[in-house]
C-alpha positions in Angstrom: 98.0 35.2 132.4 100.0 32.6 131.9 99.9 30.2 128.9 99.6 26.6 128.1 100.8 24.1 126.3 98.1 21.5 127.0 96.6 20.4 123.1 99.0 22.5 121.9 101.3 20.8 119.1 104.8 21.1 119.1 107.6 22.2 116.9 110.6 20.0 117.3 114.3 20.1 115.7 115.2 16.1 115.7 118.8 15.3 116.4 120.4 11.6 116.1 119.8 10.8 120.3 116.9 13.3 121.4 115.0 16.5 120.2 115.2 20.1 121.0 112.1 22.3 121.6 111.5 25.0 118.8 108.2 25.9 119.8 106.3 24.8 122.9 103.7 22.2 123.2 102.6 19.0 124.9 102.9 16.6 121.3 103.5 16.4 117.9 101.6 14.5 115.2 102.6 11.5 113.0 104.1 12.1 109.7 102.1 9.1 108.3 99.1 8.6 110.7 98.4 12.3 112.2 98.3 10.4 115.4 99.2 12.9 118.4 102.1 11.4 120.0 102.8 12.8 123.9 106.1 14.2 123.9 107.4 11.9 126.9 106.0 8.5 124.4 107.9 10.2 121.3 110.4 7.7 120.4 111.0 7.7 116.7 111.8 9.9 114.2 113.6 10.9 111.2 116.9 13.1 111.6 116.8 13.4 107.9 113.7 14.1 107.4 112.5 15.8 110.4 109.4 13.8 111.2 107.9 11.8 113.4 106.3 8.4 113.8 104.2 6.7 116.6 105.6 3.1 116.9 108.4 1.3 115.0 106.5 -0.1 112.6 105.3 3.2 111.3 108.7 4.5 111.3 110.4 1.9 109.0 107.3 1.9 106.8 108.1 5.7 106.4 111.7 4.5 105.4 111.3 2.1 102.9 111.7 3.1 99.1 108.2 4.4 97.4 108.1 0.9 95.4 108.1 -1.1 98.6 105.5 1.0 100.7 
């Protein structure tokens, strides 16, 4: 039997200009919304911290200092 990786979340390494597969899946959630992001949509994320966001906005929020948020 083969198996699927259809709403199945994904386990991503995030590297400065793309992302390596750790685990299979079709997504990955949002660090800050939960959101399920399609993994051919996912285009921001943290290389520090190893996250990821849905849109820009979300992204930069994440990055800004505790006091600012």
């Amino acid at each position: 039997m083969l198996m699927s990786n259809r709403n199945k979340v994904a386990k991503l390494h995030y590297m400065p200009n793309g992302f390596r597969p750790l685990s299979a899946g079709d997504h990955v959630l949002c660090a800050v919304t939960s959101e399920a992001i399609p993994l051919d949509e996912l285009r921001y994320w943290s290389v520090e911290k190893q996250e990821p966001y849905a849109t820009a906005q979300i992204s930069a929020r994440a990055h800004l200092p505790e006091s600012e948020q």
